[in-house]
C-alpha positions in Angstrom: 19.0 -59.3 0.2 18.4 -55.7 1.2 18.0 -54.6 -2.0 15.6 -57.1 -2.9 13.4 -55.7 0.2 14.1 -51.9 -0.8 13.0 -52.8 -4.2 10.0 -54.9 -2.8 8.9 -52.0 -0.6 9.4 -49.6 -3.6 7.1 -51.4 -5.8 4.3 -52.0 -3.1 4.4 -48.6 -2.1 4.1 -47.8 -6.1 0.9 -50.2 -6.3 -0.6 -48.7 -3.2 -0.2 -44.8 -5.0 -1.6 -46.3 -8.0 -4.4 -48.0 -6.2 -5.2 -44.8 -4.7 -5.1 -42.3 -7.5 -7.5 -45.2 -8.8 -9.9 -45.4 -6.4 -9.9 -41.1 -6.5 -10.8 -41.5 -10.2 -12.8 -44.5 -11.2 -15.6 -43.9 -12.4 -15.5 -39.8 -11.5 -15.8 -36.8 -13.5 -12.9 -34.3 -11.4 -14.4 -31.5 -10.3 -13.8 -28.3 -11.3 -14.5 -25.4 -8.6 -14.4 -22.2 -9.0 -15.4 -22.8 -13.2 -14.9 -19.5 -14.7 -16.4 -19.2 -18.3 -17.2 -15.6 -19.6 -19.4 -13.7 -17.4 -20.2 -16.9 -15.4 -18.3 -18.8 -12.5 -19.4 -22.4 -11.2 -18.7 -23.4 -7.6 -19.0 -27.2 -6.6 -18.6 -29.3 -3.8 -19.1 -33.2 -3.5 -21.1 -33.9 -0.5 -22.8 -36.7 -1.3 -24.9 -37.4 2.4 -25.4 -33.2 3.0 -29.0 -32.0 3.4 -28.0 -28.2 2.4 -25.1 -26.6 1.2 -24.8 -22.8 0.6 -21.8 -20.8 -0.3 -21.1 -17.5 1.0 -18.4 -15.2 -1.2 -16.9 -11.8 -0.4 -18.1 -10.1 -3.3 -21.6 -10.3 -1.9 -23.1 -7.6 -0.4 -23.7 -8.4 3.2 -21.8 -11.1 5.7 -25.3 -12.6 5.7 -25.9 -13.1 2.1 -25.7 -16.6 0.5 -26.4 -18.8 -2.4 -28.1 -22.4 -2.5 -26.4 -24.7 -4.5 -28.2 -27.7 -5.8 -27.4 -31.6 -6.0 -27.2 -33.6 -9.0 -27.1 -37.3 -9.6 -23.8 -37.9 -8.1 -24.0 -36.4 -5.1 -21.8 -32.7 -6.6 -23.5 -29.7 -5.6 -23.1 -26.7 -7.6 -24.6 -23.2 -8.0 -23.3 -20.8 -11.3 -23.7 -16.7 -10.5 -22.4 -13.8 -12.6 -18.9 -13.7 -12.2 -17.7 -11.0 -10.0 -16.0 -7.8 -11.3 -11.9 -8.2 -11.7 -10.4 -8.5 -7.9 -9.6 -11.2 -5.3 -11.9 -12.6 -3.5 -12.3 -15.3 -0.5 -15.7 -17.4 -0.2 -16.8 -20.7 1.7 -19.2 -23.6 1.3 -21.5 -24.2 4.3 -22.5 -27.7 4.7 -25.7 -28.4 7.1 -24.4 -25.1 9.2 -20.5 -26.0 9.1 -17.8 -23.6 7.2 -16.3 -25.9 5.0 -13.3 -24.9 2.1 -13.4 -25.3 -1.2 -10.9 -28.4 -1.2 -10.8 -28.5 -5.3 -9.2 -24.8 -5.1 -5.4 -25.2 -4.5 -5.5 -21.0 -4.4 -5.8 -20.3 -0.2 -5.5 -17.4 2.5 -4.3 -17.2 5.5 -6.2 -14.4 7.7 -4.6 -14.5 10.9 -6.4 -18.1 12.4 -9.0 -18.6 9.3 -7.7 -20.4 5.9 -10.4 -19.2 3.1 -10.6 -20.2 -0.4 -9.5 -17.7 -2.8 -11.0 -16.3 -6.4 -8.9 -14.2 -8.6 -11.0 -12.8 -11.5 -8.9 -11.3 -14.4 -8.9 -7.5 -15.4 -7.7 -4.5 -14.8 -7.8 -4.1 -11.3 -6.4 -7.4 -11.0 -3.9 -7.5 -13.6 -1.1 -6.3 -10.8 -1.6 -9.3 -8.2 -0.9 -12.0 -10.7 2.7 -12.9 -11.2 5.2 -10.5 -12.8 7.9 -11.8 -15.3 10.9 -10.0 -13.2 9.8 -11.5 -9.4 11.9 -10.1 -6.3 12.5 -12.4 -3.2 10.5 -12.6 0.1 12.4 -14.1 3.0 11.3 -14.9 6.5 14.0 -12.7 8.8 14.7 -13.2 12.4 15.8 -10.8 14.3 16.6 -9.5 18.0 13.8 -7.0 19.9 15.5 -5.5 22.5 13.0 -2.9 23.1 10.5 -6.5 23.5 13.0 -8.3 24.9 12.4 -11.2 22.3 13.7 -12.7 18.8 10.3 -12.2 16.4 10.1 -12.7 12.6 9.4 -10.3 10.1 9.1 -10.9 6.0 11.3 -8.5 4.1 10.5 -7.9 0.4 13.9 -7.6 -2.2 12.8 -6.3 -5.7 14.3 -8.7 -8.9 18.3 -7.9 -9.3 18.8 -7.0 -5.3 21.3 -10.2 -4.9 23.7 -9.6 -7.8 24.1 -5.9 -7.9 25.3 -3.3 -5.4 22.6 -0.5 -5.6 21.2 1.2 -2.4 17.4 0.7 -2.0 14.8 3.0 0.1 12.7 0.8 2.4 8.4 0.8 2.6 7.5 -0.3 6.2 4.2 -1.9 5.4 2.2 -2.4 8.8 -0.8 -4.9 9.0 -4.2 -4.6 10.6 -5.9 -5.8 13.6 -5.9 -9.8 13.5 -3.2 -10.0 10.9 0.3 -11.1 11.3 4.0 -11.0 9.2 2.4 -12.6 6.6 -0.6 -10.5 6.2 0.6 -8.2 3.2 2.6 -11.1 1.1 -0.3 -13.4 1.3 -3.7 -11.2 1.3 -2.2 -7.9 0.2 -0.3 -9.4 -2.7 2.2 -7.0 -1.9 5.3 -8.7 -3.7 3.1 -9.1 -6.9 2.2 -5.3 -6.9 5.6 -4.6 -6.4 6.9 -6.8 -9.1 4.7 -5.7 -11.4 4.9 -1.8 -10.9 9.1 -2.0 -10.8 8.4 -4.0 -14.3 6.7 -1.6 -15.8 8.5 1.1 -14.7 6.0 2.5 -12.5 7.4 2.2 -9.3 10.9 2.7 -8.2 12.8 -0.8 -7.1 12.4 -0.8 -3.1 12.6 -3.0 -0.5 10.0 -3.8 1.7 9.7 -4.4 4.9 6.5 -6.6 6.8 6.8 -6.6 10.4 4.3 -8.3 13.2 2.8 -5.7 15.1 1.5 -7.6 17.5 4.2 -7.1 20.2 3.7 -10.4 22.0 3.8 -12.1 19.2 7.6 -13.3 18.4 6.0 -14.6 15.1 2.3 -16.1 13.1 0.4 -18.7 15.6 1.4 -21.3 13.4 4.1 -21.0 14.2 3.3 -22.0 17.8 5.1 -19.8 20.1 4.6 -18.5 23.3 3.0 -15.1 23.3 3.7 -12.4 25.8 0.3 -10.2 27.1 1.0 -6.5 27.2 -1.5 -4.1 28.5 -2.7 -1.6 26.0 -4.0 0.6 28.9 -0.7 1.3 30.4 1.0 4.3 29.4 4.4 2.2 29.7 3.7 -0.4 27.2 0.9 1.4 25.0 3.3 2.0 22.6 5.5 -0.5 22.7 5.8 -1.9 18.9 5.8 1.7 17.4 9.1 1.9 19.2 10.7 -1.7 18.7 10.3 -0.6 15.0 11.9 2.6 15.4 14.4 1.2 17.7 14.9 -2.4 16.6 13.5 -2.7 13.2 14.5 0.5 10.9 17.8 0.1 12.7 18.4 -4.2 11.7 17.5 -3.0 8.3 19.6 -0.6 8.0 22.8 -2.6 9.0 22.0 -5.7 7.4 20.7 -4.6 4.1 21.6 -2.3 1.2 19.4 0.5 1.9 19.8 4.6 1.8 19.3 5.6 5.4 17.8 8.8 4.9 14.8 10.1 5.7 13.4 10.8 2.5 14.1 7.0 1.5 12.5 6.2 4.3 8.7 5.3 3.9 5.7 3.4 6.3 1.9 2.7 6.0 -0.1 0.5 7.6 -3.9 -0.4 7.2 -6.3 -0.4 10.2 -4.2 -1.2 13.5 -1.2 -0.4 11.0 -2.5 3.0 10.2 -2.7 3.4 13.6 1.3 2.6 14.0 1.9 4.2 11.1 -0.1 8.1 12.6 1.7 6.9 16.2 5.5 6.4 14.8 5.5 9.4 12.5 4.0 11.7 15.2 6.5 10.0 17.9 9.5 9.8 15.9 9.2 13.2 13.6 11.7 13.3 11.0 12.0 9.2 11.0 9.7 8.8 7.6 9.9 11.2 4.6 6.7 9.4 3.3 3.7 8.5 5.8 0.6 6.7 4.8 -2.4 5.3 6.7 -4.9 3.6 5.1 -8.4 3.6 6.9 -7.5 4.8 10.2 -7.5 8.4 11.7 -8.6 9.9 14.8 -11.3 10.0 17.2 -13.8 13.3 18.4 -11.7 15.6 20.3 -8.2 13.7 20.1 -5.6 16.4 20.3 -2.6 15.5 18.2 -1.8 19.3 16.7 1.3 19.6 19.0 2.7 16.1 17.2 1.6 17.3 13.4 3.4 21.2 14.5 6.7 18.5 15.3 6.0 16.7 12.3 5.3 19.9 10.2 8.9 21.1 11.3 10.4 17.7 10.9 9.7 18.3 7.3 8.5 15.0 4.9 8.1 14.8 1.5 4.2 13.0 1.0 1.5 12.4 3.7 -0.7 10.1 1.9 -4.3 9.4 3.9 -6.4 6.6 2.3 -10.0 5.3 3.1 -13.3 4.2 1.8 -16.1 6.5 2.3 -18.3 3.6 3.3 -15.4 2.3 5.5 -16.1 2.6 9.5 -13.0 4.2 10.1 -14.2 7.0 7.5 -15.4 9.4 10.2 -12.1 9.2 12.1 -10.0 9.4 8.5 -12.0 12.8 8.0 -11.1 13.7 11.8 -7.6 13.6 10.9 -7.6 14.8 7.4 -8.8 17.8 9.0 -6.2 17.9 11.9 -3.9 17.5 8.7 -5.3 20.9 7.2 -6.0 22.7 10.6 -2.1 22.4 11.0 -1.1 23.1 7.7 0.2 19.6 6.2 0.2 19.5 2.9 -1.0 15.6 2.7 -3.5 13.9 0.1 -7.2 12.8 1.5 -7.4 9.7 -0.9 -11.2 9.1 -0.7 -12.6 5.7 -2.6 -15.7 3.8 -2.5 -16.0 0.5 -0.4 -15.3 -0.6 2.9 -12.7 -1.7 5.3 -11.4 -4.4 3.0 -8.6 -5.9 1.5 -10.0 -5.1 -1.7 -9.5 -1.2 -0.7 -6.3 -2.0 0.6 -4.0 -3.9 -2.5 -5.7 -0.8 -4.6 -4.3 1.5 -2.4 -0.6 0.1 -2.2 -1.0 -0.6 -6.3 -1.8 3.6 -6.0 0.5 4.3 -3.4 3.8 2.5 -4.3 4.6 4.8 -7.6 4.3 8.1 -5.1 7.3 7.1 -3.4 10.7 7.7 -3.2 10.1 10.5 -6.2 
């Protein structure tokens, strides 16, 4: 008897699938969005009852720039532009003034409490964010914060072969930005598919990396729905907090729980934004930590006086100081300030100057550029 009902409940539950994938089809063309074909790219939305739907994209000049998209007989409105040059880029529809997905794109990202639909356009640029043929692993770690005085999550990076062999790795502490979480570099930065690729091709050495939150009240992502801790910046006590939970707690979890060379000169950290901030704060705090430092569009503001921490640093000794920024970046003016605190003290460092802005397009370059300097 109760495998007649099973089997009964089984087959209704089939019908009402079927049903369903019927009533999503019949009588509908699927819609395709984003289209790419040769130099053009067709976005489409069905919104059948809308009055006005616009999409705005990433790769447009200015936050207020948009394009219309028009309606046609069934109610699917669409608008074909150029396509972009080869990169990633997010966009969104807006519907009668509400930010709406693309919910035919199955290709997402998460930035920090915003999901945006994602384009990849092939090419060279782009050519290192797609998936390698040799993929590493990325695993969601908890660990203990003593110096927080919480458990918190980071996302730790193992290049392809780490679980079956018994080779030492050195470690990239790759800091994220302002607004950004643990999952900021994996998910926007593409960081395991630039690593992938460059260890591939023989570019890069095999390394582990390491993603950390740096938001110290934070124990992990806000999806994760956690209670959060409030720290105040202002106060000398707790300013500096994270810089030292990953000196103190981080590089020292890594160090015991994976195969790594504890040394300094296989020992590297960069950060974009807030994490070039971290990444400036815990070289200069913990000289002789990192043999290879790297902010990306960050530096230092009219009049700071940091030459008594470069002088430690200087002595410390490291082996690359690796500055990175767009010169139409806002942080540019501060990047220059500390290039030449850099020079002023006698680093010998690299003043990587590109084009663009404070964007995540500046940033995966700059890891796909930075990632073969180390570890040399």
């Amino acid at each position: 008897m109760k495998r007649l009902v099973y089997l009964s409940l089984f087959l209704f539950i089939c019908t009402f699938i079927d049903a369903q994938e019927l009533a999503n089809f019949m009588n509908r063309t699927p819609i395709v969005s984003p289209d790419i074909a040769g130099n053009e790219v067709t976005f489409r939305i069905r919104a059948p009852k809308a009055r006005d739907v616009k999409i705005y994209g990433s790769w447009m000049a200015n936050y207020s720039d948009t394009e219309t998209l028009k309606e046609n007989n069934e109610g699917v409105w669409e608008v074909t532009i150029p396509t972009p040059d080869p990169d990633i880029y997010t966009y969104h529809f807006i519907v009668d003034g509400v930010v709406i997905s693309d919910a035919n794109n199955i290709l997402m990202q998460r930035d920090g409490t915003r999901y945006l639909s994602m384009l990849l356009v092939d090419g060279e640029k782009s050519a290192n964010y797609k998936e390698a043929n040799k993929r590493g692993n990325l695993t969601k770690v908890w660990y203990d914060s003593p110096t927080l005085n919480m458990t918190r999550r980071m996302y730790v990076y193992t290049p392809y072969g780490y679980e079956k062999g018994k080779e030492k790795y050195p470690v990239l502490y790759l800091l994220h930005g302002g607004g950004g979480d643990e999952d900021a570099w994996s998910n926007m930065g593409r960081a395991c598919q630039i690593l992938d690729n460059l260890i591939e091709q023989g570019k890069a050495k095999p390394m582990i990396v390491v993603m950390p939150n740096g938001n110290p009240g934070q124990q992990a992502a806000k999806p994760l729905m956690l209670p959060e801790k409030t720290f105040n910046y202002q106060d000398p006590a707790t300013a500096n907090l994270y810089i030292h939970s990953l000196a103190k707690d981080i590089v020292p979890f890594i160090e015991k729980n994976y195969r790594v060379i504890a040394k300094r000169d296989s020992r590297a950290v960069s950060g974009l934004s807030m994490g070039g901030g971290h990444t400036m704060n815990v070289a200069n705090n913990y000289p002789g930590m990192f043999g290879y430092i790297a902010p990306m569009s960050m530096g230092i503001r009219e009049g700071q006086d940091i030459d008594e921490q470069l002088q430690a640093l200087k002595k410390a000794g490291y082996k690359l100081y690796w500055l990175a920024c767009g010169d139409a970046d806002f942080a540019y003016p501060g990047a220059k300030l500390l290039h030449e605190a850099l020079e002023r003290n006698g680093l010998t460092h690299t003043f990587h100057v590109t084009g663009g802005g404070h964007t995540w397009s500046n940033w995966r370059d700059y890891l796909n550029t930075l990632a073969p300097l180390l570890f040399r």
